[in-house]
C-alpha positions as CSV (number, residue, x, y, z in Angstrom):
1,X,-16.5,1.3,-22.4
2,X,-17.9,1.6,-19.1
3,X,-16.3,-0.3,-16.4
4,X,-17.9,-3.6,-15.0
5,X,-18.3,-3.0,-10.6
6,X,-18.2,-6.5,-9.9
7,X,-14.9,-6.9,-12.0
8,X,-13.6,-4.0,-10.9
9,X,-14.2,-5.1,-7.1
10,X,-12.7,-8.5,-7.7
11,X,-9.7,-6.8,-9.2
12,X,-9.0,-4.5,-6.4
13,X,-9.9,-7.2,-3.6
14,X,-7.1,-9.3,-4.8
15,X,-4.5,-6.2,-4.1
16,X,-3.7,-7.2,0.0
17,X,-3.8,-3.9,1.8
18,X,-4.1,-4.9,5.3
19,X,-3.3,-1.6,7.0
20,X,-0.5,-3.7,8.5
21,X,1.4,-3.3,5.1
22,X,1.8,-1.0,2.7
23,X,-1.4,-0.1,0.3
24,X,1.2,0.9,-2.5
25,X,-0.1,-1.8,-5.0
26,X,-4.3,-0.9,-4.8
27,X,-3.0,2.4,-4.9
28,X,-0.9,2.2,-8.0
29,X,-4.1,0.4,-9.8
30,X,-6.8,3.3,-8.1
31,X,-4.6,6.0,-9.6
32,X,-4.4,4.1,-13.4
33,X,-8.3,3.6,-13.5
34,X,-8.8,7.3,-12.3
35,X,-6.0,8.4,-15.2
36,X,-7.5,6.0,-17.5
37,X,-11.0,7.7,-16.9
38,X,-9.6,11.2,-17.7
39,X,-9.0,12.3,-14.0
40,X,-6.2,14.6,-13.1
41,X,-4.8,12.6,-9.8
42,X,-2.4,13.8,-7.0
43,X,-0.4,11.4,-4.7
44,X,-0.5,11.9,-1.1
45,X,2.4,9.6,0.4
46,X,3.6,9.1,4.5
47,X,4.8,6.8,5.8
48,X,3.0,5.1,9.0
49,X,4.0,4.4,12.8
50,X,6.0,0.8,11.8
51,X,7.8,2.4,8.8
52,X,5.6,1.3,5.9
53,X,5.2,3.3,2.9
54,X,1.3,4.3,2.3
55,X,-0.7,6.8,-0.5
56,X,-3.5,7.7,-0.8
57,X,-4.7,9.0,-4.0
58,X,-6.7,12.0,-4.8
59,X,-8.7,12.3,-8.3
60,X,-10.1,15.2,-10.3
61,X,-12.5,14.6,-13.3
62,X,-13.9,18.0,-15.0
63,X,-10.8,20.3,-15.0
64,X,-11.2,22.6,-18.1
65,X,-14.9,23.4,-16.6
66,X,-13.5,24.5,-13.1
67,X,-13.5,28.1,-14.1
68,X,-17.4,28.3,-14.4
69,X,-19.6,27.9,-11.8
70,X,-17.3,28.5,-8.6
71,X,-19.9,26.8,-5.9
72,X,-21.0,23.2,-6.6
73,X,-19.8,20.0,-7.7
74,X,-19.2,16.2,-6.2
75,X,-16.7,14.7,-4.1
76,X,-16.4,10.9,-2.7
77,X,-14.3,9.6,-0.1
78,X,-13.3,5.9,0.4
79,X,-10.3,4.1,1.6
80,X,-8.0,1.6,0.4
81,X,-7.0,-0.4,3.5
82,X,-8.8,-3.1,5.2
83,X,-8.5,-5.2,8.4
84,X,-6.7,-8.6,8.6
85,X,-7.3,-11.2,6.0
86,X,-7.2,-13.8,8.7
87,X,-8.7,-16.1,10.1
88,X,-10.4,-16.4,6.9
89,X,-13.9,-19.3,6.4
90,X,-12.8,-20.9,3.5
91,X,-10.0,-23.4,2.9
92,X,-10.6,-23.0,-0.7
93,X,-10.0,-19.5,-1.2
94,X,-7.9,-17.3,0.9
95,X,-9.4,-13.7,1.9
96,X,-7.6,-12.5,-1.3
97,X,-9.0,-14.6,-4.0
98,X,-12.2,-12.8,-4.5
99,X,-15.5,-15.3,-5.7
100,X,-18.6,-15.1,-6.2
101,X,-21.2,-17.6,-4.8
102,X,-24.7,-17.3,-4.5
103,X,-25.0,-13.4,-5.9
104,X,-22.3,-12.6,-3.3
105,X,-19.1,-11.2,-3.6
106,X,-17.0,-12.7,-0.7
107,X,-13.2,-11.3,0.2
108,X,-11.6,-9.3,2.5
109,X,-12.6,-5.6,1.5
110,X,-15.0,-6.6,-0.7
111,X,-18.2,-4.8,1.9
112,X,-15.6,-2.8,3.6
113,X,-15.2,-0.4,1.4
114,X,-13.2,-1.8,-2.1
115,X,-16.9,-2.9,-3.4
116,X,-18.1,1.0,-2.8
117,X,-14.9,2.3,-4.7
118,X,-15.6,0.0,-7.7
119,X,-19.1,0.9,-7.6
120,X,-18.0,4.6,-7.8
121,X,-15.3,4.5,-10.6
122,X,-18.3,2.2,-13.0
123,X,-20.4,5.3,-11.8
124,X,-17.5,7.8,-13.1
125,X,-16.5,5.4,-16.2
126,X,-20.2,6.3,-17.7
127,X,-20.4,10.2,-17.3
128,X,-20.4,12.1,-20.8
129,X,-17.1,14.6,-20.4
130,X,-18.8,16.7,-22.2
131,X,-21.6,17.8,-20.0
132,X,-19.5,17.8,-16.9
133,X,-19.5,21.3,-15.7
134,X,-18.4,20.9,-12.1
135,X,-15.6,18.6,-10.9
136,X,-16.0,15.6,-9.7
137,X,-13.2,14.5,-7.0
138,X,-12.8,10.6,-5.7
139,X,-10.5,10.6,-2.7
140,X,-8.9,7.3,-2.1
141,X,-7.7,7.1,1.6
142,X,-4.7,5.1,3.2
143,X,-5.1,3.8,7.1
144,X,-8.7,4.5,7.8
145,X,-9.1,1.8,9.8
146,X,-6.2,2.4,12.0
147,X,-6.7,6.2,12.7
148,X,-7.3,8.3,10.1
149,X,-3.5,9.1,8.6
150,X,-4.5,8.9,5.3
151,X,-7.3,11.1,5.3
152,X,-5.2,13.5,7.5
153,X,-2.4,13.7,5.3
154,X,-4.6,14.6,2.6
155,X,-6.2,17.4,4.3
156,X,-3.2,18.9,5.1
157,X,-1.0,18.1,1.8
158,X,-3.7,17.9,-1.5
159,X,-4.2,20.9,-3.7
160,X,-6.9,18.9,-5.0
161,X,-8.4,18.8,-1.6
162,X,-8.0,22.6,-0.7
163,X,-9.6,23.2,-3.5
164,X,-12.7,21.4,-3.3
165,X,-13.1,22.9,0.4
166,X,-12.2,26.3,-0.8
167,X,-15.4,25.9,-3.5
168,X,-18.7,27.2,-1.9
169,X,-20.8,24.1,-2.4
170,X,-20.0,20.7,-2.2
171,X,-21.5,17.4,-2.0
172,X,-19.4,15.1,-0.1
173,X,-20.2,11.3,-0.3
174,X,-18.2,8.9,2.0
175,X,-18.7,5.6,1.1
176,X,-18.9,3.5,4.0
177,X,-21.4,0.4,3.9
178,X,-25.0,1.4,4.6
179,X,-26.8,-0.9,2.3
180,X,-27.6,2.8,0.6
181,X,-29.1,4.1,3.2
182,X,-28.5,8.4,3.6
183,X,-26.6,8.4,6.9
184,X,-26.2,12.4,8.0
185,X,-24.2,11.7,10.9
186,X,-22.2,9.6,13.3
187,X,-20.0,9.3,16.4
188,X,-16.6,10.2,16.7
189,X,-13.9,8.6,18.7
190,X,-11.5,9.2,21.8
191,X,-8.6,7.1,23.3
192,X,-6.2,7.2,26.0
193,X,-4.3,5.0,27.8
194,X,-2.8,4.8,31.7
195,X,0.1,2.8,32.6
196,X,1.4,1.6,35.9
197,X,4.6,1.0,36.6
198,X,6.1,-1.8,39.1
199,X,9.0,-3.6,40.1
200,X,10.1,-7.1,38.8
201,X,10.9,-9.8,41.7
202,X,10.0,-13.1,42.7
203,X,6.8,-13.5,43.6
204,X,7.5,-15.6,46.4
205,X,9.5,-12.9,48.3
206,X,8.1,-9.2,49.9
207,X,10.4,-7.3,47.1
208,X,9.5,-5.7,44.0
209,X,5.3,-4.8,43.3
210,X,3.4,-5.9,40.7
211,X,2.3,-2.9,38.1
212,X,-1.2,-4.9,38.1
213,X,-2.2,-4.3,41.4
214,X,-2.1,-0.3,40.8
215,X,-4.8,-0.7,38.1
216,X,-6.9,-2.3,40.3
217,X,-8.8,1.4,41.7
218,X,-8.3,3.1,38.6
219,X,-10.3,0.1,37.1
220,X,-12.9,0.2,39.6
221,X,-13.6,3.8,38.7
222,X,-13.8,3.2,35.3
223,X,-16.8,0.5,35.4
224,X,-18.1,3.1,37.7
225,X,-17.6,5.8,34.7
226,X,-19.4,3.0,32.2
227,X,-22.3,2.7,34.8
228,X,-22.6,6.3,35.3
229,X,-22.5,6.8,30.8
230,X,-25.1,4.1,30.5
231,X,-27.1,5.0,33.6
232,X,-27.4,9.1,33.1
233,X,-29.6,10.4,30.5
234,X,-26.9,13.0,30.0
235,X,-24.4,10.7,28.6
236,X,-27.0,9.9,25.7
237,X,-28.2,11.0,22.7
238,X,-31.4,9.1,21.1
239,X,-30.3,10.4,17.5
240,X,-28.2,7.4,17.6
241,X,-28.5,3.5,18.0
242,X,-26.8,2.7,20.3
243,X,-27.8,6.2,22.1
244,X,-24.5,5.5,24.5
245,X,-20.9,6.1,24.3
246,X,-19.7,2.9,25.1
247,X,-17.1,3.4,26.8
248,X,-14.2,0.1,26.8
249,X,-11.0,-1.0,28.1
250,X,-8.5,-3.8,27.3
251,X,-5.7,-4.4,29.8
252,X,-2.3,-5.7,29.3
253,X,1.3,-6.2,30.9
254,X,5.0,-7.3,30.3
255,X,3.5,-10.4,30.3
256,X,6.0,-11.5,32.6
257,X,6.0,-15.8,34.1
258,X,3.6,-16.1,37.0
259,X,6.2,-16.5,39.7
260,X,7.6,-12.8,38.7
261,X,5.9,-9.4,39.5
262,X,4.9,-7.4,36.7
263,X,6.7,-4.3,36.3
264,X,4.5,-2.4,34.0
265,X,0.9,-2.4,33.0
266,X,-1.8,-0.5,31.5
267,X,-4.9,0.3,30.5
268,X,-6.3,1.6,27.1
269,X,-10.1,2.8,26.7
270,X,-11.9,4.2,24.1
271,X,-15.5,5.8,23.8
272,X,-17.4,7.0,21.1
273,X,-18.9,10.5,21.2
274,X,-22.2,12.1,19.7
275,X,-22.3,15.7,18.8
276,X,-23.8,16.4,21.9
277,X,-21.1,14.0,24.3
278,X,-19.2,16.0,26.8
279,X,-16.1,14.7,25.1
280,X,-13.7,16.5,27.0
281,X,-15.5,16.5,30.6
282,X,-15.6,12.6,30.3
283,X,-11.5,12.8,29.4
284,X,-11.1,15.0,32.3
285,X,-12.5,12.5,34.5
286,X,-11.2,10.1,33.1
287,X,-7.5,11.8,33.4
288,X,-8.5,12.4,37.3
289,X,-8.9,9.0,38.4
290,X,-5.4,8.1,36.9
291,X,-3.7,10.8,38.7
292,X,-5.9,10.0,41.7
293,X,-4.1,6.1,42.0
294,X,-0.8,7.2,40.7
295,X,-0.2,6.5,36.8
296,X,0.7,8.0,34.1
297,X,-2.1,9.1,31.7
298,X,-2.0,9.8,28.3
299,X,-4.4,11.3,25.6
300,X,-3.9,8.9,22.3
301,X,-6.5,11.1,20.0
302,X,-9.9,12.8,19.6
303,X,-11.9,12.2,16.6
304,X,-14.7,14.3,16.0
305,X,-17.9,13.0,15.4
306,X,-19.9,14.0,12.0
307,X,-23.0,15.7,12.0
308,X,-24.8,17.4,8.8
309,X,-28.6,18.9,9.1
310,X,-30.9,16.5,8.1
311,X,-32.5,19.9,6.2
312,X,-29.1,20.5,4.2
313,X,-29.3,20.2,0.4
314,X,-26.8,17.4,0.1
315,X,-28.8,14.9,2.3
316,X,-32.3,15.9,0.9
317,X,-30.9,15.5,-2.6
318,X,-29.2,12.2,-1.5
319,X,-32.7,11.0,0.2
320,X,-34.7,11.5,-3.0
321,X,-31.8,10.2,-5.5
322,X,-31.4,7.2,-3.2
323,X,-35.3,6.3,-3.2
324,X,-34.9,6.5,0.7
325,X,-38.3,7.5,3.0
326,X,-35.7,9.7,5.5
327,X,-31.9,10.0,6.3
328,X,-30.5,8.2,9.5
329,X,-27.4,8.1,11.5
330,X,-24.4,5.4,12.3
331,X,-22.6,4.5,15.7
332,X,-19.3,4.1,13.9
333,X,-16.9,6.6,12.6
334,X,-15.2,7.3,8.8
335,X,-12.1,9.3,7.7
336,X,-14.9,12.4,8.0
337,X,-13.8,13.1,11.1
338,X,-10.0,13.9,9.9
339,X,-11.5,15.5,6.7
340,X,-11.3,19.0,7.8
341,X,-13.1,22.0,5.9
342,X,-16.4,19.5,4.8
343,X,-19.7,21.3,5.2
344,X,-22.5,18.8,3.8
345,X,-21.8,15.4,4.0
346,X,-23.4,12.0,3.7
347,X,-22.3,8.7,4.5
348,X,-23.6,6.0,1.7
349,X,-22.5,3.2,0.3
350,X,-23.5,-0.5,-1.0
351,X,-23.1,-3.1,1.1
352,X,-24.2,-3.7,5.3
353,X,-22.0,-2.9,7.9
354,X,-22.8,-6.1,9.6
355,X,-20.4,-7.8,7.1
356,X,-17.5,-5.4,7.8
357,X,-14.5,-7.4,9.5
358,X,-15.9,-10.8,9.5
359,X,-14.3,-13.7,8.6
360,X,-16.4,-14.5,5.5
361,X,-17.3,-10.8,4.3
362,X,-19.0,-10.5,1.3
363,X,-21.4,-7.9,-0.7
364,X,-24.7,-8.8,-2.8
365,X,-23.3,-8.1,-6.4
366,X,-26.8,-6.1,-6.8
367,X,-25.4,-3.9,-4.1
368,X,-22.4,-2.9,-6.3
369,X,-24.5,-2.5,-9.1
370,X,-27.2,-0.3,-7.2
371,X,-24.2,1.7,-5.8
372,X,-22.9,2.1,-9.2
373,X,-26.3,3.8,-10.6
374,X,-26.8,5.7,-7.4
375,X,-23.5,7.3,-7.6
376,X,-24.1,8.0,-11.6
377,X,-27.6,9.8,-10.5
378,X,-25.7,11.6,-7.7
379,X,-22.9,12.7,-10.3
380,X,-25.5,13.8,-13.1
381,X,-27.5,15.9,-10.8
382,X,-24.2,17.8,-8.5
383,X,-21.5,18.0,-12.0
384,X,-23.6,18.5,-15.3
């Protein structure tokens, strides 16, 4: 029998997977469904930065047919985690007790993305095996919203995965929230840090220095920086909304008592690049001015941003299948950018983005149900 979205959604929702935990338990469930569906599924396991155990989950659907046509077929991307299910609206029901009021679907994970996943394995549940003549792959991420280390691990580790690059067509589908809109590319993502170092005394005598202090002119130049990227026409790039790279800090210390000097602080910063960003001319800069006032800088990561021809097959295909006038891009970023080897892909999924991380997220059951029949069409048309 097919599978229900909105049950399905409700089931997975109430699996915590903060990606402050382990995602083991979704996992576990993703991989039965895909099984119980006929898929063939790897497990991709690592363990994170803290120590927790996380898998991601890789499915194949179509395996006795993979010996005919060598170039086509459909692949979807989503991830398992989600942010924090606190602070949460409801007294009632905690983030993890999925309900539905009003034709929406509220719960932590239910926009962002466990409602797209559900809408995809209804989509899967009501293929006919029997016309299926390219694979289909679901790829169920771990730690998307924390960097990526899902989505790395299983470009470096999944058979599955190498061999849905190695094919010479494929239509890649990441789910992400667009209320179904074709999305054919968005921004990717850098981040450093510089720390100063100080030397703890009392405040009220001339020993010791305060770490905070030797921010203070590397900050300066870095709301110069943001000026500069806001200011400059070459910082921006009107494909996107917002055309800028927002660039942002946060600051913090050893959060020491106010009568004692700090003896180490820092500064992270982030921006998010276009295709056409500078990426590495703005680090460099960046990296200058910390040298310039004495701390130590560091390069946490580069993300790359996405970008598929509006022209491509995949997003003209996706445009008409999705009853869409024209595709469009994002400001955020998705586990694309650490999927390595993907030629044409689209970002689409049920759902708005303006509900992702909010302390009463839902998604319009008709969403899920939408997303379920566009992912059917999308499957029909790239594996029969």
């Amino acid at each position: 029998m097919p599978l229900d979205a909105l049950q399905l959604a409700r089931e997975l929702v109430a699996l915590p997977s903060e990606s402050s935990v382990s995602n083991r338990p979704v996992s576990k469930r993703v991989e039965e469904v895909l099984r119980e569906l006929g898929f063939e599924t790897e497990v991709i396991s690592y363990q994170d930065i803290t120590g927790a155990s996380k898998d991601s989950v890789v499915g194949r659907f179509g395996q006795s047919s993979i010996a005919r046509p060598a170039s086509g077929g459909m692949a979807y991307f989503a991830h398992s985690d989600t942010v924090p299910g606190t602070p949460w609206h409801s007294v009632e029901h905690d983030a993890f007790d999925p309900v539905v009021q009003q034709g929406r679907l509220y719960g932590r994970g239910t926009c962002d993305m466990k409602g797209s996943l559900a809408s995809m394995l209804a989509a899967a549940s009501r293929l006919d095996p029997g016309k299926v003549e390219r694979p289909l792959y679901v790829i169920v991420t771990a730690d998307e919203e924390v960097g990526y280390g899902g989505a790395q691990a299983v470009a470096s580790e999944s058979a599955f995965y190498a061999e849905l690059i190695a094919r010479e067509k494929i239509h890649a589908i990441v789910g992400e929230p667009t209320l179904l809109q074709v999305v054919y590319a968005h921004k990717g993502g850098a981040a450093f840090r510089a720390v100063a170092h100080g030397e703890p005394a009392h405040t009220s005598t001339a020993e010791g220095s305060n770490a905070n202090w030797k921010l203070v002119p590397f900050l300066t130049t870095m709301r110069e920086l943001l000026q500069e990227t806001e200011a400059d026409a070459r910082w921006r790039d009107d494909e996107f909304e917002p055309a800028l790279v927002n660039l942002t800090i946060s600051i913090s210390d050893d959060h020491p008592a106010m009568n004692v000097k700090a003896a180490y602080a820092e500064c992270r910063g982030a921006f998010r690049q276009s295709p056409k960003t500078d990426t590495e001319g703005l680090l460099q800069s960046i990296r200058a001015a910390a040298v310039d006032c004495g701390l130590e800088f560091e390069q946490l990561g580069v993300f790359e941003p996405v970008y598929t021809e509006p022209a491509a097959e995949t997003v003209t295909t996706m445009v008409e299948l999705a009853g869409v006038d024209s595709p469009t891009t994002v400001p955020y970023g998705t586990d694309a950018s650490a999927l390595s080897g993907l030629r044409e892909v689209v970002i689409c999924g049920p759902g708005s983005i303006d509900q992702a991380h909010k302390h009463d997220e839902w998604i319009a059951v008709d969403q899920l149900q939408a997303g379920a029949d566009l992912y059917q069409r999308c499957a029909e048309r790239w594996c029969y």
